[in-house]
N, C-alpha and C positions, 0 to 999 in steps of 0.2 A: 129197877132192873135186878132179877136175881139169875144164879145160875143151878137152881133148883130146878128142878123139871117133877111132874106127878107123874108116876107110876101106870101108865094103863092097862087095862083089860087082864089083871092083875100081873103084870111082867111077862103074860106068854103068849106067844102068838096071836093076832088081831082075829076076829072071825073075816070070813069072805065080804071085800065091798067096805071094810070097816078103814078108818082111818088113825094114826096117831099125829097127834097137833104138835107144833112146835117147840110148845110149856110141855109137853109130856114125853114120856120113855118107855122101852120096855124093860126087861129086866138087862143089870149090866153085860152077860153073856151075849147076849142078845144085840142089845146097842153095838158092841164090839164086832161082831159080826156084818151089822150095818157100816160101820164106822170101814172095815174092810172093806167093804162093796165099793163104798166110795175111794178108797184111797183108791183102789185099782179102773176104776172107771177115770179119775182123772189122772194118775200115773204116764199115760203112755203119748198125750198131748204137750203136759208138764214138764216133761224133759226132752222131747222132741226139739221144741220150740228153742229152748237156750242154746241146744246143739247147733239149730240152723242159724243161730244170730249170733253165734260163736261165741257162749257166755258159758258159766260153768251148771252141770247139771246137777250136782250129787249139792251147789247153794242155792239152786231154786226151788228144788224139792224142799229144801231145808225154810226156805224162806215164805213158799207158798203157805206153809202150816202156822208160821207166825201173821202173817197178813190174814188166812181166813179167821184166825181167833180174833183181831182185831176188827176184821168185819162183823162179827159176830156180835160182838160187843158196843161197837158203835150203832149197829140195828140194832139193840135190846133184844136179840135173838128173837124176831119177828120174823126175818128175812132168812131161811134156811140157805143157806148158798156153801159152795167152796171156791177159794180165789185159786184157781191154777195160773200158769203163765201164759200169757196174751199174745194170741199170732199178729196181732193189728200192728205190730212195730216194726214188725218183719222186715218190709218194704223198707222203713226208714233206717231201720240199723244197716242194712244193705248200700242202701247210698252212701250213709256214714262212712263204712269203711274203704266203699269203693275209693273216696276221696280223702281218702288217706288216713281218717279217725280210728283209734283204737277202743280198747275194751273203756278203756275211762272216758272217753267221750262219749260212746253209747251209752251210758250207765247215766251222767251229766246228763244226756239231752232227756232221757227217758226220768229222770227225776225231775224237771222242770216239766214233762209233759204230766205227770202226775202229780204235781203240786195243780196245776191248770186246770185235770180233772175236781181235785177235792174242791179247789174254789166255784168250779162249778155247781157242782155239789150244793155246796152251801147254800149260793144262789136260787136255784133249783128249790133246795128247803122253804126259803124265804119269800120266791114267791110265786111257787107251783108249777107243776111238773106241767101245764100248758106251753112257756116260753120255751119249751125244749120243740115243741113243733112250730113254733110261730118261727125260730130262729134256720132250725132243723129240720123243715120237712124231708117225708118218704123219699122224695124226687132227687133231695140235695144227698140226704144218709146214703141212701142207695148207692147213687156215684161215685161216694169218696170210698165206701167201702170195694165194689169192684174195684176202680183203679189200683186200689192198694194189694189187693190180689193180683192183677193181670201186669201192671208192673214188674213183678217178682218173674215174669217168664226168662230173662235172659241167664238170670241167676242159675238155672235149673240148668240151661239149654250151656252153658259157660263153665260152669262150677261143679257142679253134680255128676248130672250125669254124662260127661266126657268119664271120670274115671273108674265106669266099669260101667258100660252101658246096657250089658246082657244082664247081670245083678239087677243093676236100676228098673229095666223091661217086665222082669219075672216080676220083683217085688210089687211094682205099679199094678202089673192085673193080679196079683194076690189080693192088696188092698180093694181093688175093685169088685173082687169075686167076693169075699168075704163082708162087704159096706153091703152089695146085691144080695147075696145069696145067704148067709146065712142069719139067722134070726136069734133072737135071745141077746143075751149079755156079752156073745164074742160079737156078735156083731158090731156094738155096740163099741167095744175095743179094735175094730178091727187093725186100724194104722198101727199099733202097738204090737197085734199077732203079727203084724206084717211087717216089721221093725226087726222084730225078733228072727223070726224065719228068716228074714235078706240078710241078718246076720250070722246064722249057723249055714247058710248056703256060702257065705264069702268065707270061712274057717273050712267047710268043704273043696271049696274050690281052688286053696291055695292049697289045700292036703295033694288033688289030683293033677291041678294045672301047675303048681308051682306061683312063683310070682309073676307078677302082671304090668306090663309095659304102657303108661296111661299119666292122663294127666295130676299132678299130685298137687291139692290145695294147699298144703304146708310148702313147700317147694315154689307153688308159683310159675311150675314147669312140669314140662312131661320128666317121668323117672322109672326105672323097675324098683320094687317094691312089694311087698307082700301087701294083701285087702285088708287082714287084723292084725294091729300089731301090741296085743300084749305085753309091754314090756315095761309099759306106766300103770296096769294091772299089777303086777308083780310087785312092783318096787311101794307101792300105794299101802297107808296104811288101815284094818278092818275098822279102825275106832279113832279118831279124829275131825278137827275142825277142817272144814277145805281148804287147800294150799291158799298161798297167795300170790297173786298173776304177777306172770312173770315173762321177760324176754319183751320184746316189740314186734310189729309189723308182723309177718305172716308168721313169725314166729312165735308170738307171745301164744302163752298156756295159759285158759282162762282161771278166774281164781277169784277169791275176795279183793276186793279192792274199793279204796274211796274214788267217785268220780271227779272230774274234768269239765269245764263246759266252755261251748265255743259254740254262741248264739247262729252262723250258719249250721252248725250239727242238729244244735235246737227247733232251728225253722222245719225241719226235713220229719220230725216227729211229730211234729202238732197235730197233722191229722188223726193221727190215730186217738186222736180225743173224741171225734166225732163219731169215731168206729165206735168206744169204748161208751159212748153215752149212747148209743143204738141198743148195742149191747145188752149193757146193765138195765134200760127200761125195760127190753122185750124180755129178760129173764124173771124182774120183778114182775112183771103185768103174769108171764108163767105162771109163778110161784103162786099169786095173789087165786086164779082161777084155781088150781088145786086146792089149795086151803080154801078155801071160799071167804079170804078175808080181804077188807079192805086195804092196799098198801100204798095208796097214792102216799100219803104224808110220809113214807115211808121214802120213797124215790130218790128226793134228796141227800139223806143220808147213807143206800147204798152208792149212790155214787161217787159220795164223797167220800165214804170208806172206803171203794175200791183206787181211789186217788192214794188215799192215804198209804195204800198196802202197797203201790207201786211205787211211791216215792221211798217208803221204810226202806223195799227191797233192795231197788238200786240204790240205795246211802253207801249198802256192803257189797256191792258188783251182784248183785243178784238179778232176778228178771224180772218184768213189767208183770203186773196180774189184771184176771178178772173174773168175773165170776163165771163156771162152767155149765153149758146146756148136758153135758154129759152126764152130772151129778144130778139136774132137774130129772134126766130121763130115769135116774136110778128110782128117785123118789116116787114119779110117773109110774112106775114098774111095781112098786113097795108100798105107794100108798103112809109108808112110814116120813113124816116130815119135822121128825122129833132134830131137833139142835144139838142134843146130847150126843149124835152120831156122828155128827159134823166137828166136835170136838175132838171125840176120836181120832178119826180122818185127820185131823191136824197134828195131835200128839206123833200117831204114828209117823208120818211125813217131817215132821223135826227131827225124830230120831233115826231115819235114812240119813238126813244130811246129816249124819255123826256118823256115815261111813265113808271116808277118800278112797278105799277099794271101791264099790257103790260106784260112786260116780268118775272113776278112772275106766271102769266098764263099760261104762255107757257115753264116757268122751270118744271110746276106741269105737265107735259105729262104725264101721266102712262108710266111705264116701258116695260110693254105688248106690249103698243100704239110702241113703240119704236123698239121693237122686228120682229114686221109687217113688219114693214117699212123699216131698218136695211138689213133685208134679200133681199129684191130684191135692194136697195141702195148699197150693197156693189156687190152683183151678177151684177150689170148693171158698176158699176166700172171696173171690173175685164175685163169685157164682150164688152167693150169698149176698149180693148189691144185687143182683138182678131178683132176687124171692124177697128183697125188703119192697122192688116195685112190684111185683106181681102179688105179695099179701096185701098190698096197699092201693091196689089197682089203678099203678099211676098211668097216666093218660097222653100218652109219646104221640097222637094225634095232635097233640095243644102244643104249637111251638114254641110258647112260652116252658114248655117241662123239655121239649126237642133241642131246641138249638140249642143255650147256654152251656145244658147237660153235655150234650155232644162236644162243644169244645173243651171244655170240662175234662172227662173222659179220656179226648185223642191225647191230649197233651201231658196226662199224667200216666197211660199207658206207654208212649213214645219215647216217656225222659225228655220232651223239649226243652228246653232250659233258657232265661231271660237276665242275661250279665248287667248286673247297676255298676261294679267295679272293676278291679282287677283281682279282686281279697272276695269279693261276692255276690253270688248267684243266684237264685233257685230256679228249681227243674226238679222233673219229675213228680212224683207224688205230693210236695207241697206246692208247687206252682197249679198244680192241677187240681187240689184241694182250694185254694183261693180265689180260682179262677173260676172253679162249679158258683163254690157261693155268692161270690162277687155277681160274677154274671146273672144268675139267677136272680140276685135280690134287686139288682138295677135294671133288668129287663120287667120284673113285677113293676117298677115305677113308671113305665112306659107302657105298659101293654093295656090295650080295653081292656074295660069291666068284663068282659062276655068272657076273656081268656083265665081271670084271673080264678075265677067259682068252682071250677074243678078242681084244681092245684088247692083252692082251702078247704077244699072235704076234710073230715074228721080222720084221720088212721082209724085202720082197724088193728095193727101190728105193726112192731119198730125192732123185732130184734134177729139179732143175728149170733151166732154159736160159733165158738171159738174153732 
């Protein structure tokens, strides 16, 4: 492995139709300029994501840039990717806290779910990227991934968007108008235009309304309050490491910190290994068709890398990663698939996380702002289980893929929950995760040969975009 790349089409623009490979660059202007594209195609996902799972933004940016160099490196830069932060936990960081876990327990469980990944990974390596569907079919991936979306509805309807519901309303068909209607590269940003905007509308509306009588997540109760409150903006330093968390319970300020682990916090994240290994095939399978290269042997070790970048991350309270369809679309777009740009991409995003101004801005989102956004973020989560069974043309005629699924599904949408003691539980999206695959794999033990033939078709597609 080196990190030498050849120079193509002598450093300057590619002709029309023309490609730059992996091994190759253009000239350094050049590359920087790509390396920009990227950073802001996954920026506005990147730190969304730790905002809603109450982690800190200004160390995931920081930490995303360390983990894709690491991915980077453990594909022998074959696999052009970048690791942003992964909505798949979403759901389980939510239950987490519901039940009383803090930032060190989520940090805990999400490093033990990313140790789980990398061992997979390895797995995977050793003896081929087949057992990921013998284990994992479309039927089962699909499932776990909606519930893990459609789950998250209370949070929204509880948390969000109570505290400033007209903010929240605007923002949601902003997002919407803008994912529709407009094309190019904002589109392609658009949750971030839309991020952005609900936030200069909420500094507006406290300019004209004054403050706002609603429910306050920090509080834990209704309060009046101002929508922005700049004041940990101010006091934040331009050039610095990220504070370290601080305070408890609904009060703690996210921060660096080593994690905690408490194997029911653990149980509630494991699915999102299943997301995450959807995921990372359907991006490499991506990748592989663009480049026209073979990347099966490859499979393994992205996913064992993106294990790896999510256990590093959370070691220092950071957020879960993995690799972004947003950055494929860039590529898609660019035709450029050179690695040298993806370095970039990473240098730059290290050196945001060495501003606590940075990410004191982007803690202060308004809650509303959140609320927007939140709603079609978890809708599009959920919504992406259902386009793993439609590329896959699974077959809900066959009760063998109908019924298990279905209980599946209610139960991990519902939050049901199944008490062994007085200390523990599961419910919700991990009960509903063990219960797809359980059921499903002991129903194939039972079912005629005649049910079983469809359910083993080949995949045509396994993945799903963060």
């Amino acid at each position: 492995m080196t990190l030498g790349w050849r120079v193509a089409y002598e450093g300057k623009t590619p002709p029309p139709g023309s490609v730059v490979r992996p091994d190759e660059r253009l000239s350094w202007p050049r590359t920087v300029g790509l390396g920009a594209q990227h950073v802001v195609a996954m920026f506005g996902a990147t730190f969304v994501f730790p905002l809603v799972m109450g982690l800190n933004p200004q160390l995931a940016i920081m930490m995303s840039g360390i983990a894709t160099v690491c991915f980077l490196l453990i594909v022998k830069n074959k696999v052009p990717s970048y690791l942003g932060t992964s909505a798949s936990f979403v759901g389980g960081v939510a239950a987490i806290r519901a039940q009383g876990g803090d930032d060190q327990h989520v940090t805990g469980a999400i490093l033990i779910a990313g140790l789980v990944l990398l061992a997979v990974g390895v797995l995977i390596h050793f003896l081929g990227a087949q057992v990921i569907h013998a284990v994992l079919p479309p039927v089962v991936t699909g499932a776990v991934v909606l519930l893990i979306g459609f789950n998250l509805a209370p949070v929204v309807a509880n948390v969000y968007w109570p505290q400033d519901q007209w903010i929240a309303l605007i923002t949601m068909f902003l997002a919407i108008g803008i994912m529709v209607g407009v094309r190019g590269f904002i589109g392609r940003i658009a949750i971030f235009v839309a991020l952005v905007f609900g936030y200069v509308l909420s500094w507006l509306a406290d300019r004209v309304f004054g403050q706002i009588t609603s429910y306050d997540a920090g509080a834990g109760k209704e309060t009046t309050h101002w929508r922005v409150n700049f004041d940990g903006v101010k006091s934040a330093k331009w050039i610095g490491f990220p504070d370290k968390t601080t305070g408890s319970g609904a009060q703690q300020i996210a921060g660096w910190h080593f994690p905690e682990f408490k194997w029911a916090f653990i149980l509630l994240v494991l699915p999102a290994v299943i997301a995450l290994i959807a995921e990372n095939t359907g991006h490499v399978k991506a990748v592989a068709e663009m480049t026209g290269d073979n990347l099966d042997p490859y499979m393994g070790r992205a996913i064992a890398a993106d294990g790896f970048g999510t256990a590093l991350a959370s070691t220092f309270g950071g957020s879960p990663t993995t690799t972004y369809a947003e950055n494929i679309g860039v590529m898609a777009a660019t035709r450029v698939y050179s690695t040298a740009a993806y370095y970039v991409a990473a240098l730059v995003a290290i050196l945001f996380g060495f501003s606590p101004k940075f990410g004191a801005l982007v803690a202060a989102t308004p809650g509303g702002v959140l609320g927007g956004i939140t709603v079609v973020l978890y809708g599009m989560i959920g919504l992406l289980g259902v386009k793993i069974w439609t590329e896959n043309r699974v077959d809900f005629g066959n009760p063998l893929n109908l019924v298990p699924i279905a209980a599946g599904v209610i139960i991990g949408i519902g939050n049901t929950s199944l008490k062994f003691t007085d200390n523990f539980s599961l419910s919700g999206i991990a009960l509903g995760t063990i219960v797809t695959i359980v059921a499903y794999h002991g129903a194939r033990l039972i079912a005629p040969e005649h049910l079983k033939r469809p359910a083993a078709a080949s995949p045509t597609a396994d993945g799903v975009e963060p």
